[in-house]
NUMI-542637 format. One record per atom (N, C-alpha, C, O): residue in three letters; x, y, z. Coordinates in steps of 0.02 Angstrom, whole numbers, plus 50000, padded with zeros to 5 digits. Example, Ala and Ser with C-alpha at 12.3 -4.5 7.8 and 13.67 -1.06 7.14 Angstrom:
// residues 2
ALA506604971650390 ALA506154977550390 ALA506604983550390 ALA507124983450423 SER506424988850354 SER506844994750357 SER506455000250394 SER506705005750402 
// end
This chain:
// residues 148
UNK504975023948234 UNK505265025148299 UNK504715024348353 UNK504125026048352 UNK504985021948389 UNK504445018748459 UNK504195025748508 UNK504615030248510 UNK503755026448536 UNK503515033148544 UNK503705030948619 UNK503505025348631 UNK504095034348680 UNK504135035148724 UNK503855040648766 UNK504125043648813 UNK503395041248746 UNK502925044948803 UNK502605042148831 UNK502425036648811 UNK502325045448907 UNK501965041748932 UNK501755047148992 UNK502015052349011 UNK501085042949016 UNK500835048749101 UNK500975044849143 UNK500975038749144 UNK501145050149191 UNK501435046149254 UNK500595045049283 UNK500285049549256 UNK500145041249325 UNK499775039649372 UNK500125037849444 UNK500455033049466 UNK499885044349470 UNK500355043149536 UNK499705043449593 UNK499245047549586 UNK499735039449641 UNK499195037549697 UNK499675040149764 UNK500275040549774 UNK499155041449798 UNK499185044749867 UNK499235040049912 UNK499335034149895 UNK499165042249983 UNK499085037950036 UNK498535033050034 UNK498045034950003 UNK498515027650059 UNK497905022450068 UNK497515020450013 UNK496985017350020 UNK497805022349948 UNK497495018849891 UNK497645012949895 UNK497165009049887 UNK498245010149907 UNK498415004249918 UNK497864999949936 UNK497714994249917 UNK497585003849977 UNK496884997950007 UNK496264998549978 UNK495744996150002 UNK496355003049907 UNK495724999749899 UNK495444993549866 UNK495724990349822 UNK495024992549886 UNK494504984949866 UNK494624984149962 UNK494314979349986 UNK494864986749993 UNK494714983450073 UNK494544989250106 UNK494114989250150 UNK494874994850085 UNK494535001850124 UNK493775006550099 UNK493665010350051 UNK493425004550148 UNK492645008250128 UNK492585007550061 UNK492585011750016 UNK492504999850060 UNK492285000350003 UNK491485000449971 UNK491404998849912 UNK491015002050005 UNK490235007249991 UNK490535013649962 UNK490245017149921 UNK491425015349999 UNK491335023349952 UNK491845021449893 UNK491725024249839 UNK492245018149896 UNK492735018249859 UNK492805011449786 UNK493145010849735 UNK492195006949822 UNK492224999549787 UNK492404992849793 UNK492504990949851 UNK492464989249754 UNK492974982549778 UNK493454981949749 UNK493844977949775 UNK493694985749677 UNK494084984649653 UNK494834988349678 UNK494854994149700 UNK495484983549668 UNK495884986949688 UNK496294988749649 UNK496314986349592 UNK496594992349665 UNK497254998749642 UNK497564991149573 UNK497454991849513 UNK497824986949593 UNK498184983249536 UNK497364981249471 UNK497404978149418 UNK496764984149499 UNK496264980849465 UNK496254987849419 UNK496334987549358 UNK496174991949442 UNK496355000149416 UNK496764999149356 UNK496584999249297 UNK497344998149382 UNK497955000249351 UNK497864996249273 UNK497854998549215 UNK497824989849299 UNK497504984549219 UNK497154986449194 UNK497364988049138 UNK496794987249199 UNK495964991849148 UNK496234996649129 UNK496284997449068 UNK496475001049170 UNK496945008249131 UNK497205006349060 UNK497035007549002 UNK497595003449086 UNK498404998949033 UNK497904996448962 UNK498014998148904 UNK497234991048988 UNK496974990848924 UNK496584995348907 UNK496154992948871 UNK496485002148918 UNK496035006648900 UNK496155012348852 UNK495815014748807 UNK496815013848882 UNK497385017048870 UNK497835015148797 UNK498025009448785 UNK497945020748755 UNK498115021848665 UNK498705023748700 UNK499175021248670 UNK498935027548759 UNK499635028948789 UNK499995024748828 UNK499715020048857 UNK500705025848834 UNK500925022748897 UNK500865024148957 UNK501105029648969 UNK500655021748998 UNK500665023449085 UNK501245023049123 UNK501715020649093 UNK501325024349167 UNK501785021849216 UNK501515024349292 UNK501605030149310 UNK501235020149327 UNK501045018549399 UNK501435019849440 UNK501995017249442 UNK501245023949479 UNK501415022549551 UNK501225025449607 UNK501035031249601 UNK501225022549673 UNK500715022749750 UNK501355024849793 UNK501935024449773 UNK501165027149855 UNK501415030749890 UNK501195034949937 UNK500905040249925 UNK501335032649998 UNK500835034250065 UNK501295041750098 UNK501045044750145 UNK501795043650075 UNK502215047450093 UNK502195053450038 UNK502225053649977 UNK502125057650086 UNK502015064250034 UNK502705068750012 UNK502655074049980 UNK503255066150029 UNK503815068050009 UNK504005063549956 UNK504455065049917 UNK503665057549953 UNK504015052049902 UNK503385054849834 UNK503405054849772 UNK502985056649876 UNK502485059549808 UNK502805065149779 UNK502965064349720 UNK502985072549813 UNK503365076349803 UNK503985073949732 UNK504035076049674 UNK504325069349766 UNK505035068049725 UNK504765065749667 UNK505075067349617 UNK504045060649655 UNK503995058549581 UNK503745063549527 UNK503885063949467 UNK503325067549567 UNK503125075049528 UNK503745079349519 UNK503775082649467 UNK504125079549550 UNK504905081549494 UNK505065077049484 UNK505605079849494 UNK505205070549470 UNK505765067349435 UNK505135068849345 UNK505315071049290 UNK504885067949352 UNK504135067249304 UNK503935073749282 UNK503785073249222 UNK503865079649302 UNK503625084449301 UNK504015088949253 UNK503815093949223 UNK504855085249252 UNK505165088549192 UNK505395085349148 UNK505945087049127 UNK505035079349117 UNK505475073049108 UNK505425074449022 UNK504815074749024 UNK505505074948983 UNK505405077348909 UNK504885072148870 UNK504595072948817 UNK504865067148909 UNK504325060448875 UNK503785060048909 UNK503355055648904 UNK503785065548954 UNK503025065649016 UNK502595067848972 UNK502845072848947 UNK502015066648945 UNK501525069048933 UNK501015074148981 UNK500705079148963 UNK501055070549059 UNK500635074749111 UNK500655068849181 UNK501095064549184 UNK500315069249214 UNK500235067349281 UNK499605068649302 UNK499305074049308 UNK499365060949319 UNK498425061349336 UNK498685059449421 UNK498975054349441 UNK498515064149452 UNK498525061749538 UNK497855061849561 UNK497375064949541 UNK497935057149616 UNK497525054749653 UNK497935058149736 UNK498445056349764 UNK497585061849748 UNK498285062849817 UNK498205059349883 UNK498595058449930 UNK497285056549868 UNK496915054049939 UNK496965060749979 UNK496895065849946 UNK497085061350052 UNK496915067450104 UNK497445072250077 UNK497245077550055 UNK498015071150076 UNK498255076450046 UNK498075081850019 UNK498285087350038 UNK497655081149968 UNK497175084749929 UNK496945091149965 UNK496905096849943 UNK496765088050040 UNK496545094750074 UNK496795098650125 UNK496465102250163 UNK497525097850125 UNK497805101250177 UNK498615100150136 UNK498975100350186 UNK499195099050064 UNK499655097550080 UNK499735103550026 UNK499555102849968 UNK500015108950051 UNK500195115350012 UNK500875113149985 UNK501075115849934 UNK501295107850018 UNK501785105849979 UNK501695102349911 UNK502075103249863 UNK501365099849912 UNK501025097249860 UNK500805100749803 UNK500865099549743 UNK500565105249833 UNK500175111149774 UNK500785113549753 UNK500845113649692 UNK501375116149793 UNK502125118549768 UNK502335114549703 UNK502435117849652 UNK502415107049703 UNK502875105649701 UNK502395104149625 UNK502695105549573 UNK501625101449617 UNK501345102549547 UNK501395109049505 UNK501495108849444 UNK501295116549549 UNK501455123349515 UNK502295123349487 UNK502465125849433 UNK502675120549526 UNK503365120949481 UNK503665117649441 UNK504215119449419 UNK503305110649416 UNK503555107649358 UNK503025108049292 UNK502435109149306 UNK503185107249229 UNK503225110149184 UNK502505105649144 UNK502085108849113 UNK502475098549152 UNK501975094749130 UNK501295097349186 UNK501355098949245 UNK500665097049148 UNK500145098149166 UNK500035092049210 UNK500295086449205 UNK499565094549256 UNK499405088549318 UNK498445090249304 UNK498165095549291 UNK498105081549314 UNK497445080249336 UNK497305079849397 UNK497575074949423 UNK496945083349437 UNK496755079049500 UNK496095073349482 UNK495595074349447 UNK496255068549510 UNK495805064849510 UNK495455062449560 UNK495785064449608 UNK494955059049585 UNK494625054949638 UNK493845051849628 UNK493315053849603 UNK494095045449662 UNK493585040149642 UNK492895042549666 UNK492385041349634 UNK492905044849706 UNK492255047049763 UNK492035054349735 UNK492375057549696 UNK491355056649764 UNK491185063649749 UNK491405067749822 UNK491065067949873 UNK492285071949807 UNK492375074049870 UNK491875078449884 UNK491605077949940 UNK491675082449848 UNK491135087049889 UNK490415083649894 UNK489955087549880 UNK490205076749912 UNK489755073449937 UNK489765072349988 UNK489275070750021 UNK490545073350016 UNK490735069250075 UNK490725074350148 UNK490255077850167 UNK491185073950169 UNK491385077650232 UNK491515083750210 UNK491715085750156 UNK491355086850263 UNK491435095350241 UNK492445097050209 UNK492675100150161 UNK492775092650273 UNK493425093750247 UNK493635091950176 UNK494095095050149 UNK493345087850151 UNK493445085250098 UNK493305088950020 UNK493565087749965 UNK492775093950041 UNK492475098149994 UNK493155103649947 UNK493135106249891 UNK493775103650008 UNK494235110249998 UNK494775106249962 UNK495035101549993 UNK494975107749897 UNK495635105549884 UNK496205111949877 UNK496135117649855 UNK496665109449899 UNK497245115549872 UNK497695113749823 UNK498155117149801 UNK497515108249806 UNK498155105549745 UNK497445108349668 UNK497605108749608 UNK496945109249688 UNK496395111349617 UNK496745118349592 UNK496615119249532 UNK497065122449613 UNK496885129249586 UNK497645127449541 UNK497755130749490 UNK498135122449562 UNK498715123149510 UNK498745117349472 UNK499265115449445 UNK497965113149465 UNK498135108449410 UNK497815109249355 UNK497315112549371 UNK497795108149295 UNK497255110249238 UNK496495106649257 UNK496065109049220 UNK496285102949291 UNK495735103449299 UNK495535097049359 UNK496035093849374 UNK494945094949391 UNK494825090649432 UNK494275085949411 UNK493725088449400 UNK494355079049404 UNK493825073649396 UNK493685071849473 UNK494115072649516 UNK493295070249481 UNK492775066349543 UNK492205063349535 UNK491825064949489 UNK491995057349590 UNK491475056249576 UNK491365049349539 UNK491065045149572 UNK491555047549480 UNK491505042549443 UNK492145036049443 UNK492445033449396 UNK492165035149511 UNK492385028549503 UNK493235028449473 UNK493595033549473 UNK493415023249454 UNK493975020549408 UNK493855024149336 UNK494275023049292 UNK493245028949321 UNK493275032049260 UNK493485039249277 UNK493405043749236 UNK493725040149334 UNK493905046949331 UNK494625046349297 UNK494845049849252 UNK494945040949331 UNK495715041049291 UNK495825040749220 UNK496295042749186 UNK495085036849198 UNK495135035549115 UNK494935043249075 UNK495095044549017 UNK494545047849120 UNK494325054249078 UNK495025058349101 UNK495295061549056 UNK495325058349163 UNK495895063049167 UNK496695061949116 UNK497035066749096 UNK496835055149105 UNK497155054449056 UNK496855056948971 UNK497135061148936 UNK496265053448953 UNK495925055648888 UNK496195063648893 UNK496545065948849 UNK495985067848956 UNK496035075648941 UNK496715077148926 UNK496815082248893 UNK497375072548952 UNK498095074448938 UNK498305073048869 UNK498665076348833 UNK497935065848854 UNK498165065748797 UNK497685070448725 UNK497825071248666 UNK497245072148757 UNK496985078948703 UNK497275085148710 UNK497205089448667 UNK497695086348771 UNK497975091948806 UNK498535093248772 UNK498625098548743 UNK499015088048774 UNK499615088448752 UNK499835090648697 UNK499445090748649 UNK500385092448690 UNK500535097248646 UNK500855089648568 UNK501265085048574 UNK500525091148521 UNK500615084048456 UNK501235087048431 UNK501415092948426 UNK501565079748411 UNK502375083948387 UNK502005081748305 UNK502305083248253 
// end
């Protein structure tokens, strides 16, 4: 039987641009360059997706968050991260564990950047390392997850 699980990777505002936005902080590679390397890196299934709207982020963390084949959810929220208490809601009430992730070292950066509010309701936070933060925040779900 074909294993239908999978993590959702869900991206925040302005990921879209990366490989064109600051990229000294963020890189050259972009979000579809991400996502491929994931896909071949990755023993799981993925399923992608970006989104500059924090209500459309909202809705995929529930459609996902109770989905019986979710394994977990690695976010990237971009600014969100530091000001969207909706956000933090809407990861504390569904049932799959959430990663925060981010390419950059937020607490290198701007003081605002240092504060997350989506950290205290996800199982844990990668930063700092690039396109390998997404590859260690998945590795941690799929060691996380519960083995049938």
């Amino acid at each position: 039987m074909e294993d239908t699980r999978y993590i959702l990777v869900l991206n925040g505002p302005n990921l879209n641009l990366l490989g064109r936005r600051k990229p000294e902080v963020y890189g050259r590679e972009t979000l579809a360059d991400i996502n491929e390397w994931l896909d071949n890196e990755s023993s799981c299934r993925l399923v992608h997706e970006q989104r500059n709207s924090e209500g459309e982020l909202i809705d995929l963390i529930h459609e996902n968050g109770f989905a019986a084949d979710c394994i977990g959810i690695v976010l990237n929220a971009g600014a969100y991260t530091h000001y969207s208490y909706a956000l933090a809601d809407a990861i504390e009430a569904v049932e799959v564990p959430v990663v925060e992730v981010h390419i950059s070292n937020i607490f290198a950066r701007e003081g605002f950047r240092s504060k997350s509010v989506i950290a205290p309701v996800c199982i844990g936070s990668i930063s700092g390392f690039g396109r390998e933060s997404y590859r260690l925040a998945i590795k941690a779900l799929t060691d996380y997850a519960p083995k049938d």
